[in-house]
PyMOL Python script that loads the backbone (N, CA, C, O; Angstrom):
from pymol import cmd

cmd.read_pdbstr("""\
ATOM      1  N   UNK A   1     114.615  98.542  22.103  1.00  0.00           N
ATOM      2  CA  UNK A   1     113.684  97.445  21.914  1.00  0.00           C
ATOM      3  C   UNK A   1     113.850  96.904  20.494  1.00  0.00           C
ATOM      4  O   UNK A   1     113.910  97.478  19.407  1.00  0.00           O
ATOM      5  N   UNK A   2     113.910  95.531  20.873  1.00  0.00           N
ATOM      6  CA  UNK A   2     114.165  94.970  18.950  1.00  0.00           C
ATOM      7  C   UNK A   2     112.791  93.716  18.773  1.00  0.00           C
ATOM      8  O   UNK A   2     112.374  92.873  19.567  1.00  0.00           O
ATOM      9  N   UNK A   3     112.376  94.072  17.376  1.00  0.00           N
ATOM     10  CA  UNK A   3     110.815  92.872  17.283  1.00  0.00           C
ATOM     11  C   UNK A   3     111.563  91.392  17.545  1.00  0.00           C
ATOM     12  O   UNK A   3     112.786  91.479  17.657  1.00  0.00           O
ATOM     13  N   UNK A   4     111.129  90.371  17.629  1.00  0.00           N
ATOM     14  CA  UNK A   4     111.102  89.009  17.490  1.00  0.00           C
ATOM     15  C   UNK A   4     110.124  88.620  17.133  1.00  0.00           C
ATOM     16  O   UNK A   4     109.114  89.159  17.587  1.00  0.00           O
ATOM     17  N   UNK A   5     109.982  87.491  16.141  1.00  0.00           N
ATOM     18  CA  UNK A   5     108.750  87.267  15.916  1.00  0.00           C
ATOM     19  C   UNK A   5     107.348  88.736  15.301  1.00  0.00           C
ATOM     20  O   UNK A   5     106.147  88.963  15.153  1.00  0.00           O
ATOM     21  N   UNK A   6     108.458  89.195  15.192  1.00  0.00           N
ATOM     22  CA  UNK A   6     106.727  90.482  15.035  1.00  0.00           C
ATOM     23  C   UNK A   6     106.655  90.914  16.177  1.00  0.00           C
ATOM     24  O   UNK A   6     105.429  91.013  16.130  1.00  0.00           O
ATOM     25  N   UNK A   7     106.903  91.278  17.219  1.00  0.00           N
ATOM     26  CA  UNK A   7     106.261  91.687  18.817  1.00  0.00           C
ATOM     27  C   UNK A   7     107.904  91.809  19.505  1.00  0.00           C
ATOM     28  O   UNK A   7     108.884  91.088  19.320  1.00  0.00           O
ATOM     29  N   UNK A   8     107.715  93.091  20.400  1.00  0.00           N
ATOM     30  CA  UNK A   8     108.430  93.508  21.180  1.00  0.00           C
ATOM     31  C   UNK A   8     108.140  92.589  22.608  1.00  0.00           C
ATOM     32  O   UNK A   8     108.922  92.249  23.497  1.00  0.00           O
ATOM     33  N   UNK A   9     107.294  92.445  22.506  1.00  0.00           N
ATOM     34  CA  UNK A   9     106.700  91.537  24.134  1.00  0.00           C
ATOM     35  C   UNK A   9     106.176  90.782  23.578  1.00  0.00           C
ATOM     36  O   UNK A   9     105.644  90.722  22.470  1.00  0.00           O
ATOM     37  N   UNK A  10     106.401  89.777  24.844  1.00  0.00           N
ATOM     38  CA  UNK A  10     105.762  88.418  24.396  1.00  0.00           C
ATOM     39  C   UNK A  10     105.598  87.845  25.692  1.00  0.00           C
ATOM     40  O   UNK A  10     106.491  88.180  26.469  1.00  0.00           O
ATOM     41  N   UNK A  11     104.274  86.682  26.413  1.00  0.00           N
ATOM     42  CA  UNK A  11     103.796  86.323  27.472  1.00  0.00           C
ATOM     43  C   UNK A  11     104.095  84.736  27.175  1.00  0.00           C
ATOM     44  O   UNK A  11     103.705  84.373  26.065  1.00  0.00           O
ATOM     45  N   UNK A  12     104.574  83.969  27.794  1.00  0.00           N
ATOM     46  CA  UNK A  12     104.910  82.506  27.818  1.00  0.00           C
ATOM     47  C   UNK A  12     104.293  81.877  29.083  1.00  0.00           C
ATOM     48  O   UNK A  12     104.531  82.429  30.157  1.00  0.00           O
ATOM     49  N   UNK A  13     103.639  80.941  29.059  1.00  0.00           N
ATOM     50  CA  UNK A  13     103.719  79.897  30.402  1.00  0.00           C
ATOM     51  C   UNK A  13     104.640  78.343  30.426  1.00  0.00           C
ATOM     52  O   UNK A  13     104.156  77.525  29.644  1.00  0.00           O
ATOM     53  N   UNK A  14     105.609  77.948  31.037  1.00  0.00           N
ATOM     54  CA  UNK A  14     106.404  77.592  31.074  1.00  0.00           C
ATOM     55  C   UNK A  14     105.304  75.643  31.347  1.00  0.00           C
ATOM     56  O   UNK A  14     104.080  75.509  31.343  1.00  0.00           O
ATOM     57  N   UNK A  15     106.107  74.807  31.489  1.00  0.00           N
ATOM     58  CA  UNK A  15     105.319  73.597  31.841  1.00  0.00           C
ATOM     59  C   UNK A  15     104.614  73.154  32.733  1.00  0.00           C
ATOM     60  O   UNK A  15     104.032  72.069  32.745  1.00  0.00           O
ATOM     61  N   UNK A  16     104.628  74.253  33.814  1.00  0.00           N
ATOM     62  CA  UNK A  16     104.275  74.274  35.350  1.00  0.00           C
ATOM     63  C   UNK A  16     103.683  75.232  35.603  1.00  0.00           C
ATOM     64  O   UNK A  16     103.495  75.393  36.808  1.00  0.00           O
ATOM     65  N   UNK A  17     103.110  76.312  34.658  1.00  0.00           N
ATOM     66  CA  UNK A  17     101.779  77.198  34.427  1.00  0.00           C
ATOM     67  C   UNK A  17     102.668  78.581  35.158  1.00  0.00           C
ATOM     68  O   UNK A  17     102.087  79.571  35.603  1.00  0.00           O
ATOM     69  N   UNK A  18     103.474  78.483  35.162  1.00  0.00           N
ATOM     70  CA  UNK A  18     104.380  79.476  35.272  1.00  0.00           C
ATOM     71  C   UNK A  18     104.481  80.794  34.358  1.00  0.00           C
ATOM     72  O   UNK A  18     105.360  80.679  33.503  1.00  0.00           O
ATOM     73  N   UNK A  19     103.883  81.856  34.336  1.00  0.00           N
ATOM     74  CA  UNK A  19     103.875  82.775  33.134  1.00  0.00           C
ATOM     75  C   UNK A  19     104.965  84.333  33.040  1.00  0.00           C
ATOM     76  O   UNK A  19     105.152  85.311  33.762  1.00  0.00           O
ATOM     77  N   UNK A  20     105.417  83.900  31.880  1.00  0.00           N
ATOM     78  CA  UNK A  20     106.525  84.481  31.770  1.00  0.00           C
ATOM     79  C   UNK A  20     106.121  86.329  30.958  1.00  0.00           C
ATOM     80  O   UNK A  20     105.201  86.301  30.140  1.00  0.00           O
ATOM     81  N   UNK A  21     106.499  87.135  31.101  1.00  0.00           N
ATOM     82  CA  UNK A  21     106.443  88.378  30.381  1.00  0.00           C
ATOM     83  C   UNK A  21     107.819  88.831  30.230  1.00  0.00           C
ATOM     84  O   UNK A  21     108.522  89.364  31.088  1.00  0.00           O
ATOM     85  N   UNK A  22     108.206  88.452  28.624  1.00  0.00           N
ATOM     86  CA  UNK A  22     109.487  88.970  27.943  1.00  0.00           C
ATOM     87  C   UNK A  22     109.322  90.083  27.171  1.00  0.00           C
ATOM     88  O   UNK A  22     108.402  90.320  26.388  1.00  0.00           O
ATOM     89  N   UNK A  23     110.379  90.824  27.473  1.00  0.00           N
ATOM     90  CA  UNK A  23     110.875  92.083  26.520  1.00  0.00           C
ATOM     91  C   UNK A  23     111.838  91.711  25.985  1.00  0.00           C
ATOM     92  O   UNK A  23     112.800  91.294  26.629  1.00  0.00           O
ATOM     93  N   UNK A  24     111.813  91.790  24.208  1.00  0.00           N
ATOM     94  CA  UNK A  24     113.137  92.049  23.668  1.00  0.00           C
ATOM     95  C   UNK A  24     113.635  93.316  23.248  1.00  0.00           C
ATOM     96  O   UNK A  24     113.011  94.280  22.803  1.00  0.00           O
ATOM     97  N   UNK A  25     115.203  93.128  23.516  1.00  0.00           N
ATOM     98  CA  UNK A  25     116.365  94.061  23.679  1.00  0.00           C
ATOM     99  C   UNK A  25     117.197  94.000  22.878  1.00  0.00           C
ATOM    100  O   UNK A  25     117.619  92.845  22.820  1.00  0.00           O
ATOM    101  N   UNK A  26     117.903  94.948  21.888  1.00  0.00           N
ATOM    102  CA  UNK A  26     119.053  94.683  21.558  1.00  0.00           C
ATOM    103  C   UNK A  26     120.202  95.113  22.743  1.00  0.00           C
ATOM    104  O   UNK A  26     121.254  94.526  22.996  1.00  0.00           O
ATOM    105  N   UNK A  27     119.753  96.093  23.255  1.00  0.00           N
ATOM    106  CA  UNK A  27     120.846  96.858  24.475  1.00  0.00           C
ATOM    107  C   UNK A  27     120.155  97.024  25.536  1.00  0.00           C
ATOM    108  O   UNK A  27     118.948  97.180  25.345  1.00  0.00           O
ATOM    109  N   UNK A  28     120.569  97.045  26.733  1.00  0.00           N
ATOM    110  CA  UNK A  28     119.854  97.633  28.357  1.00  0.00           C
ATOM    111  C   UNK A  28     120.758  98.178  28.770  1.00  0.00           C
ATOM    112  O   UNK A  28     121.679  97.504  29.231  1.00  0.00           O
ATOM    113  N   UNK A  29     120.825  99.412  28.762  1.00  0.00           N
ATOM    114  CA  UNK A  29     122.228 100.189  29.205  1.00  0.00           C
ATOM    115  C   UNK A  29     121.727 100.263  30.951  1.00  0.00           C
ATOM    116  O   UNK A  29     120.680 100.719  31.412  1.00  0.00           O
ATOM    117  N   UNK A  30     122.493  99.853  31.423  1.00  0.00           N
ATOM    118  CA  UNK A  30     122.148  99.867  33.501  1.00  0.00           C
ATOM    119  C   UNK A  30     121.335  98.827  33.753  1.00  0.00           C
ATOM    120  O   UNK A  30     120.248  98.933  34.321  1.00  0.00           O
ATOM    121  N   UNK A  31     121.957  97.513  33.236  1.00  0.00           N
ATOM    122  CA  UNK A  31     122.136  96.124  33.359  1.00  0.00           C
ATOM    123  C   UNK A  31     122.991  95.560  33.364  1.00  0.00           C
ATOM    124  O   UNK A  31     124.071  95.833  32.840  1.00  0.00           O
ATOM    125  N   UNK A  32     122.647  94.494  34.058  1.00  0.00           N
ATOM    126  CA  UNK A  32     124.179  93.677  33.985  1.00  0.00           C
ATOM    127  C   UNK A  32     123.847  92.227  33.544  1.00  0.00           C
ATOM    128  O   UNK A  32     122.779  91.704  33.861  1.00  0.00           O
ATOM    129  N   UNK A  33     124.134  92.033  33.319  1.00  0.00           N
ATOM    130  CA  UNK A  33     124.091  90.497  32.361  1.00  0.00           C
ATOM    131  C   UNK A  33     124.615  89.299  33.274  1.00  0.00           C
ATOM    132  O   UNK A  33     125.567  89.566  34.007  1.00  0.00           O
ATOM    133  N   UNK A  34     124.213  88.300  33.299  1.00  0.00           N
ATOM    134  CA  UNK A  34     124.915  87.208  34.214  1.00  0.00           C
ATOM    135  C   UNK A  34     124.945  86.161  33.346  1.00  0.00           C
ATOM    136  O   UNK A  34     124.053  86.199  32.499  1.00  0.00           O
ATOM    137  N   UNK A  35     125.790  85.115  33.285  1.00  0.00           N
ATOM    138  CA  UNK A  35     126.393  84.443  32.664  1.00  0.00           C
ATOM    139  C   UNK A  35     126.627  84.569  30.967  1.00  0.00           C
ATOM    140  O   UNK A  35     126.357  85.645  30.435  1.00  0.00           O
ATOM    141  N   UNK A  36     127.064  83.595  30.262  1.00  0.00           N
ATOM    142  CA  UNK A  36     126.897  83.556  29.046  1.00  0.00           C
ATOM    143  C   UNK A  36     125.701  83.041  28.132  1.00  0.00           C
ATOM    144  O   UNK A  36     124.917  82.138  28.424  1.00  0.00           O
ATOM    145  N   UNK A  37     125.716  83.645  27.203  1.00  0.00           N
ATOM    146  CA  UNK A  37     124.067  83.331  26.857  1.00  0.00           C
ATOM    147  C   UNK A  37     124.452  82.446  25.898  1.00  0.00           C
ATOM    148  O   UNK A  37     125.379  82.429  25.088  1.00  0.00           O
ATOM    149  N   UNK A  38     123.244  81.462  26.242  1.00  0.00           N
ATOM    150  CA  UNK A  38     122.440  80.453  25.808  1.00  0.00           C
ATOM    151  C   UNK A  38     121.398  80.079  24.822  1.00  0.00           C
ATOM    152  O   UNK A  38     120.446  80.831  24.614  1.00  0.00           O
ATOM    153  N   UNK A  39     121.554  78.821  24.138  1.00  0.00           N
ATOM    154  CA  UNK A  39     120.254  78.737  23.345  1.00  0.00           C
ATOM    155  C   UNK A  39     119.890  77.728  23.800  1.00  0.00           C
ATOM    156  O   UNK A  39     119.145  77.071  23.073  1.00  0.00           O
ATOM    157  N   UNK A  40     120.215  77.189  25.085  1.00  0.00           N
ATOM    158  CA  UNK A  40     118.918  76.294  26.027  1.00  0.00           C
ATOM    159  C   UNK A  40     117.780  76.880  26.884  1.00  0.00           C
ATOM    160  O   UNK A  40     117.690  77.860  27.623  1.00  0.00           O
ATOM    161  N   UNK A  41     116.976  75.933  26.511  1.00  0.00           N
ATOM    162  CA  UNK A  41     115.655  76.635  27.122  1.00  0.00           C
ATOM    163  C   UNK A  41     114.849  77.872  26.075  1.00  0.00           C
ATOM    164  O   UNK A  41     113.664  78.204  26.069  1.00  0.00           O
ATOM    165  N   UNK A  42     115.647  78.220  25.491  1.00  0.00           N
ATOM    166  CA  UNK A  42     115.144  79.212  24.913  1.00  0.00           C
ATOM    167  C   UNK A  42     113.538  79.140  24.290  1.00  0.00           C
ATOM    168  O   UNK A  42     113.004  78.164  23.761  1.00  0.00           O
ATOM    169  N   UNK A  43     112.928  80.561  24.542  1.00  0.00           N
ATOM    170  CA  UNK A  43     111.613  80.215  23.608  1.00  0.00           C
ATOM    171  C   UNK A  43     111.657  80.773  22.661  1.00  0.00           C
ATOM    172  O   UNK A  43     110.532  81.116  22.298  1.00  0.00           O
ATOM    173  N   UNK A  44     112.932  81.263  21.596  1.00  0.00           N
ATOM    174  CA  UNK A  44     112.635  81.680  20.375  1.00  0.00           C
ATOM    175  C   UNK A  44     113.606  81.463  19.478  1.00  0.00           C
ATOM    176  O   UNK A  44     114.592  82.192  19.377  1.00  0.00           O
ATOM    177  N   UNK A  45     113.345  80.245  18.631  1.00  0.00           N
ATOM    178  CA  UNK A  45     114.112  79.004  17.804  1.00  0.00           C
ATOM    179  C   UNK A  45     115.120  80.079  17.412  1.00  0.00           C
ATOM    180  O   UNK A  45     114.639  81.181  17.150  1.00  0.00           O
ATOM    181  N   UNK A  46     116.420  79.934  17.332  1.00  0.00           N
ATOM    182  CA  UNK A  46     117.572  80.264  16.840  1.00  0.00           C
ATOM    183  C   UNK A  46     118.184  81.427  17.455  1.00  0.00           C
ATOM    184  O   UNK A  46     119.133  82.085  17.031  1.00  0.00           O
ATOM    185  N   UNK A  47     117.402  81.611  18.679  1.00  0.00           N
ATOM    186  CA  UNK A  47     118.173  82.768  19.579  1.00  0.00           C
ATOM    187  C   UNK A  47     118.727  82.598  21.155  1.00  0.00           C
ATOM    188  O   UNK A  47     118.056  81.961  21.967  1.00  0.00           O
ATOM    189  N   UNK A  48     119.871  83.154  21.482  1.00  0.00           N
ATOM    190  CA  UNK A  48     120.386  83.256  22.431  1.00  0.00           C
ATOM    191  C   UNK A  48     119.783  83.749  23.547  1.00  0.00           C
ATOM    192  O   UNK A  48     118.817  84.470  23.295  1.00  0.00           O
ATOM    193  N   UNK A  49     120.082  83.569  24.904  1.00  0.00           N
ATOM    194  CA  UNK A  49     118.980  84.532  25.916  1.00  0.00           C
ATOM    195  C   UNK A  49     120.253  84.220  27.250  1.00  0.00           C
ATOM    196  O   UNK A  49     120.957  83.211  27.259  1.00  0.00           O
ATOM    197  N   UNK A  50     120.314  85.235  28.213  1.00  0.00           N
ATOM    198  CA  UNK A  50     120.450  85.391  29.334  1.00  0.00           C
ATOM    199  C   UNK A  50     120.321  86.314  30.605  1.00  0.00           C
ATOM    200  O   UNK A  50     120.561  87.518  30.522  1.00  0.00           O
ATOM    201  N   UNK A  51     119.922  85.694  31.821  1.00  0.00           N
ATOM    202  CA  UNK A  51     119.626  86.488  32.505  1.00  0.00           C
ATOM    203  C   UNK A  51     120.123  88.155  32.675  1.00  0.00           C
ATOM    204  O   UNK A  51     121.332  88.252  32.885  1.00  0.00           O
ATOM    205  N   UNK A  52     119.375  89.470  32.616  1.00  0.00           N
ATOM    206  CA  UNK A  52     119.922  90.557  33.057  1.00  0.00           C
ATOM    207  C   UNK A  52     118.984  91.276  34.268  1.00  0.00           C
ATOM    208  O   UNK A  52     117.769  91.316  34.460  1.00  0.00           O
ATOM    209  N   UNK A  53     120.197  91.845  35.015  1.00  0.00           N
ATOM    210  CA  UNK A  53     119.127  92.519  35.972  1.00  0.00           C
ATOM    211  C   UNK A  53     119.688  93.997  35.542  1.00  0.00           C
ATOM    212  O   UNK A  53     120.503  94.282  34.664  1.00  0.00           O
ATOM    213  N   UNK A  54     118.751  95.110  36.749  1.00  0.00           N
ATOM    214  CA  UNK A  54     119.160  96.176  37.083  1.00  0.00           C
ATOM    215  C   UNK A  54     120.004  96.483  37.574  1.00  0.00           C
ATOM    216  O   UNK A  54     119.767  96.438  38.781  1.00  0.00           O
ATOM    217  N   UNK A  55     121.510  96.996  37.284  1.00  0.00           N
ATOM    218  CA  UNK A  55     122.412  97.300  37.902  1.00  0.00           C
ATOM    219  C   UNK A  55     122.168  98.296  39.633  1.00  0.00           C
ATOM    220  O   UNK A  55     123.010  98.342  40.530  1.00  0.00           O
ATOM    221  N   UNK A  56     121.076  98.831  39.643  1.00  0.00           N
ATOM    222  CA  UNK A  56     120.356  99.669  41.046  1.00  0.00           C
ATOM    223  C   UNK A  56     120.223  98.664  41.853  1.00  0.00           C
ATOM    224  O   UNK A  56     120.825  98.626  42.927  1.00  0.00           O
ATOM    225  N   UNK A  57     119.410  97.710  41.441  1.00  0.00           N
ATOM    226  CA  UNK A  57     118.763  96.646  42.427  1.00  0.00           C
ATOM    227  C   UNK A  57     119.535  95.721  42.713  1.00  0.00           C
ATOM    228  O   UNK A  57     119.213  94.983  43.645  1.00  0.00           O
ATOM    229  N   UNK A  58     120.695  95.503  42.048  1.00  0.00           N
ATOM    230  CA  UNK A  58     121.521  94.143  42.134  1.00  0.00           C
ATOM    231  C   UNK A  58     122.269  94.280  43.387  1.00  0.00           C
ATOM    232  O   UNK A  58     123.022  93.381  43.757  1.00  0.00           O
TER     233      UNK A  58
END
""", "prot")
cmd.dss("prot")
cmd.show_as("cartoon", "prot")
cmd.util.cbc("prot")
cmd.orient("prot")
């Protein structure tokens, strides 16, 4: 787990009341990552983000 902002977690609602619950990560070992990460969309100015799942569930 790595801080952002001060906080390991963080709760967002998106424009469409959509509410988001993020964890930041430096590593998720038994994940898999899908595409290349991005700084669109992002909600935290000057950082990259992309989807990861559970390598179990995938």
């Amino acid at each position: 787990m790595i801080e952002v902002n001060g906080s390991h977690r963080h709760v967002f609602a998106n424009p469409y009341g959509k509410i988001f619950e993020i964890g930041c990560f430096a590593m998720a070992p038994g994940c898999i990552s899908h595409g290349a990460p991005t700084t669109e969309c992002t909600w935290f100015a000057g950082c990259s983000w992309r989807f990861s799942l559970c390598a179990s569930c995938f």
